[in-house]
C-alpha positions as CSV (number, residue, x, y, z in Angstrom):
1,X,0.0,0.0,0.0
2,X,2.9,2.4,0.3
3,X,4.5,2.5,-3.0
4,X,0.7,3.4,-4.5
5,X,0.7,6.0,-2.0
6,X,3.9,7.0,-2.3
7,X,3.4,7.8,-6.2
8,X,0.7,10.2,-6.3
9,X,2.5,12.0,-3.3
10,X,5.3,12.3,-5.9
11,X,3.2,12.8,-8.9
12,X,0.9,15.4,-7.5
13,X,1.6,19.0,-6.3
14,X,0.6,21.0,-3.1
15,X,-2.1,23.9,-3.9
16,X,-2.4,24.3,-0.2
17,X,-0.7,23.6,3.2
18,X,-2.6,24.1,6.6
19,X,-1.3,24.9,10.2
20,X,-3.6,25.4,12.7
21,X,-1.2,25.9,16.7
22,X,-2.6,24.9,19.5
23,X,-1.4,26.2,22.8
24,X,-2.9,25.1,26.1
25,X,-4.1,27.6,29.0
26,X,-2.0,26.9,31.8
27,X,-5.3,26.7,34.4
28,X,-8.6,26.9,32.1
29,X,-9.3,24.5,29.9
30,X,-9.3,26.2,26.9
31,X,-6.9,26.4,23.9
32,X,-5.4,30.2,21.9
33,X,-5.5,28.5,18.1
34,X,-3.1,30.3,14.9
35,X,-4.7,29.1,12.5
36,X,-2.8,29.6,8.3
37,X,-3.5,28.8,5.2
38,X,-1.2,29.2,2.6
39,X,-1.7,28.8,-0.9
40,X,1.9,27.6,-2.0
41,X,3.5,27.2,-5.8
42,X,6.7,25.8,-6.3
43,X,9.6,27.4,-7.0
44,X,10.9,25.4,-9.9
45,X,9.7,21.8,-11.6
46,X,6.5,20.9,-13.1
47,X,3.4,21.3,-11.9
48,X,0.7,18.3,-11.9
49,X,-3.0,18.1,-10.7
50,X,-5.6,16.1,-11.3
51,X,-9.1,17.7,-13.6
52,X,-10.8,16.3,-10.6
53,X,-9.4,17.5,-8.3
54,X,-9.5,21.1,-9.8
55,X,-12.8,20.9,-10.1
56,X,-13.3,19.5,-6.3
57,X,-11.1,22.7,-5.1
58,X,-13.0,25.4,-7.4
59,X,-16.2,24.2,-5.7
60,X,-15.2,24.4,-2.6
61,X,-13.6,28.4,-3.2
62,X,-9.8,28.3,-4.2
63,X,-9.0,30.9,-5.7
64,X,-6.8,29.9,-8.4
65,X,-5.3,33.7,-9.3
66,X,-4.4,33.9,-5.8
67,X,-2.4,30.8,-6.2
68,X,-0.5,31.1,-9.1
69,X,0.0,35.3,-8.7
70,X,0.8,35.3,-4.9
71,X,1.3,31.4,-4.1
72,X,4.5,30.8,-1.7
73,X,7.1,28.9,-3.0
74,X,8.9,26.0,-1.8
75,X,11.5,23.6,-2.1
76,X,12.4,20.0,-0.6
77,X,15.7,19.8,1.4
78,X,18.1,18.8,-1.3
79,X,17.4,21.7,-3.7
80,X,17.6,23.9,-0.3
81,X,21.2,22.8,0.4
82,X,22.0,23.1,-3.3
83,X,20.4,26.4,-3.3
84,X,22.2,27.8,-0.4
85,X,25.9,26.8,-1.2
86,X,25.2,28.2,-4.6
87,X,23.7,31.7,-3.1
88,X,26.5,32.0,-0.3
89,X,29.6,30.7,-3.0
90,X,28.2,33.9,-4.6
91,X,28.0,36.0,-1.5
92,X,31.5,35.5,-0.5
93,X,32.8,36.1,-3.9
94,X,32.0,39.7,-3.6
95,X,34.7,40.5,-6.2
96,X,34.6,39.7,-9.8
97,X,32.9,36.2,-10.2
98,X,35.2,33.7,-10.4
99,X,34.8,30.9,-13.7
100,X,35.8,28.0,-12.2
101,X,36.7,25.3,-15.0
102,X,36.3,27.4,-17.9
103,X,38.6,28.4,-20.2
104,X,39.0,32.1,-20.3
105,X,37.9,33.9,-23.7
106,X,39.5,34.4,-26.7
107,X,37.9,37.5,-29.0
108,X,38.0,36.9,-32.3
109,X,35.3,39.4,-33.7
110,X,37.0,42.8,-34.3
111,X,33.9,44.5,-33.3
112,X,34.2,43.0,-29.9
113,X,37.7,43.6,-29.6
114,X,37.1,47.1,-30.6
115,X,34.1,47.4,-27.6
116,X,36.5,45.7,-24.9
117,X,39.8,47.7,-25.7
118,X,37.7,51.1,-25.5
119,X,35.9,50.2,-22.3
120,X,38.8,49.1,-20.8
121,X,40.9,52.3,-21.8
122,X,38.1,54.1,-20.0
123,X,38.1,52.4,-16.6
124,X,41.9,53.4,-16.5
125,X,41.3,56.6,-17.6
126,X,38.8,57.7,-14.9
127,X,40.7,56.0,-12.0
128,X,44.0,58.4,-13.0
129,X,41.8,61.0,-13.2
130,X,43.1,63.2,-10.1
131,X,39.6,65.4,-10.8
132,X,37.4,62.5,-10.5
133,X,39.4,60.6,-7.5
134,X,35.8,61.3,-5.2
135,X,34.0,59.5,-7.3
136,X,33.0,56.2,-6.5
137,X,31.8,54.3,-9.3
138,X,32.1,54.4,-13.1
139,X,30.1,52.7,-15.8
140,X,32.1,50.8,-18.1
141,X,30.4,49.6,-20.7
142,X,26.4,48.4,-21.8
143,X,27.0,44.7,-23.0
144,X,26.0,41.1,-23.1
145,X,27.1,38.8,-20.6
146,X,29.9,37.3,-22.8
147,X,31.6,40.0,-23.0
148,X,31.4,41.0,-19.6
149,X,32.8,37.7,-18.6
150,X,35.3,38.4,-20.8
151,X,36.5,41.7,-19.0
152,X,35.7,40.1,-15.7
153,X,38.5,37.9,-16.6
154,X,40.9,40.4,-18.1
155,X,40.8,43.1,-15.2
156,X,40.4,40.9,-12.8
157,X,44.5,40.0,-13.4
158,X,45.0,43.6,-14.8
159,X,43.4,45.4,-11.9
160,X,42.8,43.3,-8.6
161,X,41.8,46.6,-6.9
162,X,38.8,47.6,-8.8
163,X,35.0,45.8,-7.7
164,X,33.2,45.3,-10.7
165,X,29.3,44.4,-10.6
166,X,26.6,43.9,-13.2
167,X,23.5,45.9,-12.8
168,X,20.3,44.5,-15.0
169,X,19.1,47.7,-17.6
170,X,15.1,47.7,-19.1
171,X,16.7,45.6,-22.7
172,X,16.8,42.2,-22.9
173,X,20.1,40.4,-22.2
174,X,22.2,43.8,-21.8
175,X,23.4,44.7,-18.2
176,X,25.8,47.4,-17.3
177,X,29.0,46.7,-15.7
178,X,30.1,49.1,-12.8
179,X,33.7,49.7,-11.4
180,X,33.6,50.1,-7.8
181,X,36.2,52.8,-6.3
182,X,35.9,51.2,-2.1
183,X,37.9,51.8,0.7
184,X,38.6,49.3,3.3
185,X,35.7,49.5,5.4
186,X,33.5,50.5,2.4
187,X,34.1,47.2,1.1
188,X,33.3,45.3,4.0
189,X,30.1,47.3,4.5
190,X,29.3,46.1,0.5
191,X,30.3,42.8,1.5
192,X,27.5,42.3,4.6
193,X,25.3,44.1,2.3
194,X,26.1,41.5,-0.2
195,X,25.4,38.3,2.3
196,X,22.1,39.8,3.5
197,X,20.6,40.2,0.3
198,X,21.6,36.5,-0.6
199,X,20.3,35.1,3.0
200,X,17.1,36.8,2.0
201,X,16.9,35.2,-1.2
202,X,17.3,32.2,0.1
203,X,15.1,32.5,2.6
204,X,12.6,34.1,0.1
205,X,13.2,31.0,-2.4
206,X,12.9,28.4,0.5
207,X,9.5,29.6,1.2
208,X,7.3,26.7,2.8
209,X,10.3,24.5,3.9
210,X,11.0,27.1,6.7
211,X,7.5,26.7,8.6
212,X,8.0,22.2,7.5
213,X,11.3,22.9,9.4
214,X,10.2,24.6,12.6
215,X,7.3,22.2,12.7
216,X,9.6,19.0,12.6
217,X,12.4,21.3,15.0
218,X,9.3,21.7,17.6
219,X,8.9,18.4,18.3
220,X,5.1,18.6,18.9
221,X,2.4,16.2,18.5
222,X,1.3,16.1,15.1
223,X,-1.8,15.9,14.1
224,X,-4.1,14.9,11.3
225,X,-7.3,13.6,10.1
226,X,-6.7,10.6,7.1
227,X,-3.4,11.8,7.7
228,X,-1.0,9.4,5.9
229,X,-1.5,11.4,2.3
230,X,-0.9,14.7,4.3
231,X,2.1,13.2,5.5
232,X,3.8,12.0,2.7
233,X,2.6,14.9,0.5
234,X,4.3,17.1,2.9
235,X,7.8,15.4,2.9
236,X,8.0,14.8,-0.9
237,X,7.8,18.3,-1.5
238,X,9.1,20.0,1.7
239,X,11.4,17.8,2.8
240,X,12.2,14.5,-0.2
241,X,10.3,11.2,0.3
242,X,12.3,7.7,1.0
243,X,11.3,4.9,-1.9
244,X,10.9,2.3,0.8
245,X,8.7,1.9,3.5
246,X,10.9,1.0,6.4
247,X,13.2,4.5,5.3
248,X,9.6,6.5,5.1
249,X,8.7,5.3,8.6
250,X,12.1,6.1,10.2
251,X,12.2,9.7,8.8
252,X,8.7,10.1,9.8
253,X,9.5,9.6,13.5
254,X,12.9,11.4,13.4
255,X,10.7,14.5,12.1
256,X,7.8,14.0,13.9
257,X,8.0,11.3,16.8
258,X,4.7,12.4,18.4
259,X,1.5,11.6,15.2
260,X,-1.9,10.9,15.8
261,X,-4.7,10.3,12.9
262,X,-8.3,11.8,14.5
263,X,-9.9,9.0,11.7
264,X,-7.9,6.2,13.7
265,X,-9.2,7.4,17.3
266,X,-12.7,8.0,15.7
267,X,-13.3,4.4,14.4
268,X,-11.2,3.1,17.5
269,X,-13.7,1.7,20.2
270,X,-12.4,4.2,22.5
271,X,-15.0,6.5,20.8
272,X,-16.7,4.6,18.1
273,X,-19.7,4.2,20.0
274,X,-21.4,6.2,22.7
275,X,-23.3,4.5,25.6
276,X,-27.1,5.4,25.8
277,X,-29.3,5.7,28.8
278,X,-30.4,2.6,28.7
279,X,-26.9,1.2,28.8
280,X,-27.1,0.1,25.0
281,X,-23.9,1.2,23.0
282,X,-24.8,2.9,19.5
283,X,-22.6,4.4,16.9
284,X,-21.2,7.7,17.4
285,X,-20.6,8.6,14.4
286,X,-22.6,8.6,10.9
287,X,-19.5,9.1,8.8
288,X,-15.7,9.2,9.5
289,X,-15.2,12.1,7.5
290,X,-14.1,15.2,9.0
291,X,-16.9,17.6,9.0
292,X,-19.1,15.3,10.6
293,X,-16.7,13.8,13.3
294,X,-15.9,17.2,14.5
295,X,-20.4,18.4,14.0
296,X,-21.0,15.4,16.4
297,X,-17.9,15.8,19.1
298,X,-18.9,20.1,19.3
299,X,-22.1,19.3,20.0
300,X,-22.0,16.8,22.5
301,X,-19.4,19.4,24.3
302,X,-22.2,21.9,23.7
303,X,-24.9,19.5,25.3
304,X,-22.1,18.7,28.4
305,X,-21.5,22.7,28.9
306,X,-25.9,23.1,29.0
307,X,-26.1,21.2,31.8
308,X,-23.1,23.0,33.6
309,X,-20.2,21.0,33.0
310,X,-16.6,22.7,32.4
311,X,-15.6,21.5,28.6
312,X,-12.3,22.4,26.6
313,X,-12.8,25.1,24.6
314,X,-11.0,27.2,22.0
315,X,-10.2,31.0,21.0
316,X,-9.4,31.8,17.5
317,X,-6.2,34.3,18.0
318,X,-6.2,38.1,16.8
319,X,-5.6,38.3,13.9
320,X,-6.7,34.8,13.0
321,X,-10.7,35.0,13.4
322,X,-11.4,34.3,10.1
323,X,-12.9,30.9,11.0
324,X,-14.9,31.9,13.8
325,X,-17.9,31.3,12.7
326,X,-17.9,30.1,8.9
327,X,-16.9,26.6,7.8
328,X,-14.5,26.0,4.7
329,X,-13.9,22.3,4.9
330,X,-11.4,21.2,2.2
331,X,-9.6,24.8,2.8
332,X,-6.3,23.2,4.4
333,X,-6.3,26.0,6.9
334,X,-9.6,25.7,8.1
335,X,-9.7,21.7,8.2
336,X,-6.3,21.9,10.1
337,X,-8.4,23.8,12.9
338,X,-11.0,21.4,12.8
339,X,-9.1,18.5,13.0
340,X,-7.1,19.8,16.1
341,X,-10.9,20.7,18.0
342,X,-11.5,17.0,17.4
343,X,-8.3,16.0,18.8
344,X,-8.7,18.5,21.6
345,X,-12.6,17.1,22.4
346,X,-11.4,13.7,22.3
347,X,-8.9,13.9,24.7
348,X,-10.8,16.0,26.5
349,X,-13.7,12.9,26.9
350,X,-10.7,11.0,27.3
351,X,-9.1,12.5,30.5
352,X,-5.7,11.8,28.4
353,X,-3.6,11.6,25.4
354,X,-4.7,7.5,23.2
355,X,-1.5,7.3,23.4
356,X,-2.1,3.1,22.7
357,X,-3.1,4.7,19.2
358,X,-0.5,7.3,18.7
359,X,1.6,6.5,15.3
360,X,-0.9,4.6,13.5
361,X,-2.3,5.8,10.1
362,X,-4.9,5.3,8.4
363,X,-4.7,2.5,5.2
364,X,-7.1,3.7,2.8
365,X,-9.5,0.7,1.7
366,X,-7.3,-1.5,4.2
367,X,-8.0,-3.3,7.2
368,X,-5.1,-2.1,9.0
369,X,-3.3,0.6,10.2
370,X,-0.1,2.3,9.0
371,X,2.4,2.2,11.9
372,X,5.1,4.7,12.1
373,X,6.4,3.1,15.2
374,X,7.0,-0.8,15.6
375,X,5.6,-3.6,13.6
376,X,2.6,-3.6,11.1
377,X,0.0,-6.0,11.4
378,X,0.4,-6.7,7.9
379,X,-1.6,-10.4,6.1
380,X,1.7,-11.5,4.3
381,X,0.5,-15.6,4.2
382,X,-2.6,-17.1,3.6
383,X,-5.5,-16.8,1.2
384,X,-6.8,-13.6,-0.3
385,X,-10.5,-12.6,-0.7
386,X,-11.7,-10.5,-3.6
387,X,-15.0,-9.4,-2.8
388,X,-17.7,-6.4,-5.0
389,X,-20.9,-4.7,-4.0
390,X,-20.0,-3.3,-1.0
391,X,-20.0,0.2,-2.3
392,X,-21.1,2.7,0.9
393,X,-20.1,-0.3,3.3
394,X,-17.3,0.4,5.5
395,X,-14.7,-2.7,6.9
396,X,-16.2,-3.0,10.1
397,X,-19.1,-4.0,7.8
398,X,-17.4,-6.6,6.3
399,X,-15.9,-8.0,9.3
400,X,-19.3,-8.6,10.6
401,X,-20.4,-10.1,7.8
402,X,-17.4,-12.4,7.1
403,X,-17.6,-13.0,11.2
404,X,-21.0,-14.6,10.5
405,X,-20.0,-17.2,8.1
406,X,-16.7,-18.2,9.4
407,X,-14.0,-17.6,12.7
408,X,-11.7,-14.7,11.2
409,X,-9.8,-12.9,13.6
410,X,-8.9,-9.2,12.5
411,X,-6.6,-7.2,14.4
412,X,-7.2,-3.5,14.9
């Protein structure tokens, strides 16, 4: 079931990534939620979705300009590291550029030769120039970047003293190259300038990694509803996703050691079925889908709080109220604060964190669980069952029904 997983986590991009924080009051029991949405694009690659799932996300109020115009780019952590040796070798090479295994031009074209010789007769002209010795740049020469590589080379042997820099003009493919007449601490001033503007480009190109990173550097619990295509979305394009199994699980708990799935708990008999008056246990829930495990936990914390009971409860921050009273399911930020109410309510009911649950995933269509931690309880002998017509029927369903007929033993 991984390696079906796996591929559309690779296939597929991100449109969206949620974050809802929870932090815990320290006597009430109630919780101060940030809740994000960011709509993110990437910064380089392809970029693959699915017609139905477009359609799925315009229904449901993506803004698709928003996306593309202002989306926030990201990167997974190989094409950061590659990104930021290449944007610091650059920074620290605040002199001419350095061309590093290639071989240094040769002009042949006389009307290059011609454009070359005069520019570089009128560097050394100015910096003689006792009238113009306050001056502290000088534009060389308008040109295409061959050429300017070509009198990077030459003055940087002819004249070590001089900073040259390229500066982008309005045409196409022409930039002007600037001499640069520093002192001392002038240049080192240029120089921090220099690393700043790089650090921020990085940080700029990085985009989404940064907030993957601090969530894996917090060491939190994480937590999800359905969450194992959240998951492995999230580390093939923030962070690069492991072809094996055993290598996916073992990043997953370096990154995130604490994971609980809200589906798991929800189907889980610690809160699959609710106890009537009469004693009788009935199901809880009609559905396992988000919106209506979270619609039946509120209001059975709304029933408990009627009759004067203290129940957890939660304040959207300032700033952050957009969700206070509308409900955008299938909006990443908005079903990240969802999901962590239901996690908050359950534990609440619970007196504790399921922490016999914690680490296991849900396996779409499976009878078993994902587990980040320990063993799977994985069929890997015996015979195999095909079976149709149980569309709308979930697996307890067919447990039942199998139980009936013959003695099957199903571990959940």
């Amino acid at each position: 079931m991984f390696l079906p997983c796996r591929k559309v986590a690779t296939n597929y991009s991100i449109i969206q990534f949620g974050v809802a924080l929870f932090s815990k009051d320290a006597v009430a029991r109630k919780y101060m939620v940030h809740a994000f949405n960011f709509y993110v694009f990437p910064e380089k690659g392809f970029v693959n979705m699915e017609a139905g799932s477009v359609h799925f996300n315009s229904r449901n109020g993506m803004d698709w300009n928003k996306w593309i115009l202002g989306g926030i780019p990201y990167v997974d952590k190989e094409s950061a590291e590659k990104m930021k040796e290449s944007l610091m070798a650059s920074a620290e090479s605040t002199k001419q550029p350095q061309q590093t295994g290639q071989q240094p031009i040769v002009l042949s074209k006389a009307e290059d030769i011609d454009t070359t010789s005069k520019a570089i007769e009128s560097l050394k002209a100015w910096l003689i120039d006792e009238g113009r010795k306050e001056e502290k740049e000088f534009e060389v020469v308008t040109t295409n970047a061959y050429l300017r590589r070509f009198l990077y080379e030459n003055l940087r042997e002819s004249m070590p003293g001089v900073i040259l820099e390229s500066r982008p003009t309005k045409a196409r493919g022409l930039s002007t190259l600037v001499a640069l007449r520093l002192t001392d601490t002038e240049k080192l001033e240029r120089e921090s300038k220099l690393q700043k503007e790089k650090e921020a480009e990085f940080r700029s190109k990085v985009g989404l990694r940064r907030i993957f990173v601090a969530l894996a550097q917090a060491k939190k619990p994480l937590v999800g509803h359905a969450l194992m295509f959240d998951l492995l979305f999230a580390l093939s394009h923030f962070e690069g996703l492991p072809e094996t199994y055993q290598d996916f699980k073992d990043q997953s708990h370096e990154l995130f050691p604490c994971v609980f799935d809200t589906q798991v708990l929800a189907k889980n008999k610690l809160f699959r079925t609710k106890a009537q008056k009469d004693g009788e246990q009935t199901s809880r829930f009609s559905s396992f889908a988000l919106g209506q495990v979270y619609k039946v936990l509120k209001q059975e914390a709304e029933e408990s709080r009627d009759l004067g009971e203290e129940v957890v409860g939660f304040t959207l921050a300032e700033g952050h109220e957009r969700y206070e009273n509308s409900a955008s399911f299938h909006e990443a930020g908005y079903d990240a604060f969802v999901t962590g109410c239901v996690f908050a309510y359950m534990c609440d009911a619970l007196g504790r964190f399921p922490d016999e649950l914690q680490g296991q995933l849900m396996m779409f269509r499976g009878f078993y669980y994902f587990k980040l931690h320990g063993d799977d309880e994985l069929v890997t002998k015996g015979a195999y069952l095909h079976i149709q017509g149980l569309k709308g029927r979930g697996v307890q369903d067919l447990q039942e029904s199998m139980q009936s007929v013959l003695i099957l033993s199903f571990k959940r």
